[in-house]
C-alpha positions, 0 to 999 in steps of 0.5 A: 617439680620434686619441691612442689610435691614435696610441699603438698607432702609435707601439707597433707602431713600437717593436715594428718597431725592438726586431725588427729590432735583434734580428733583423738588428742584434744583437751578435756572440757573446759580445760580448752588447750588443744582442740578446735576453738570456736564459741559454739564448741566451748558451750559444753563438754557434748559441744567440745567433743562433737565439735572436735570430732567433727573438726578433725574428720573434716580435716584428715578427710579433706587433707588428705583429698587435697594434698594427696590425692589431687596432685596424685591425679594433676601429676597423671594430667601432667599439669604445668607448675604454675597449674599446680603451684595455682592449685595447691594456694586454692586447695589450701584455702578451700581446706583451711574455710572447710576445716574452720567453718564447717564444723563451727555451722554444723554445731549451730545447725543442731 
């Protein structure tokens, strides 16, 4: 059981890294090496932060949901590992589509 929720650990410490490198540590505009890489973020230098920003925050937030407090409360329903394995791949999905998509729809939203 200690591998599946080192797994989730070492996820939600991922999920902090990729936020914050989004969220406070991205590229300058229009130099795009690091940050959050979708057509609508690269118009313009507002699009690039606000896109940046909004991506990290969905990320850290999410992560953190995800892979911290949700084993936490499976761990107090004593889920079997299958349960959580099942959960973890389904969380890591709804993350990744959250965390690539959402961001991407709230700039053409505006």
């Amino acid at each position: 059981m200690l591998p599946l929720y080192l797994l989730y650990g070492v996820t939600a410490l991922l999920s902090v890294v990729i936020a914050l490198l989004c969220w406070k540590k991205h590229s300058l505009f229009p130099n795009t090496e690091t940050g959050y890489h979708v057509g609508e973020a690269m118009k313009s230098q507002q699009a690039w932060s606000k896109g940046n920003a909004y991506a990290g925050k969905i990320c850290l937030f999410s992560g953190l949901f995800f892979f911290l407090l949700l084993p936490f409360l499976l761990f107090l329903l004593h889920m079997s590992k299958g349960w959580l394995l099942g959960i973890y791949f389904f969380s890591a999905l709804v993350w990744v589509l959250l965390v690539v998509f959402l961001p991407a729809w709230r700039l053409k939203s505006k």
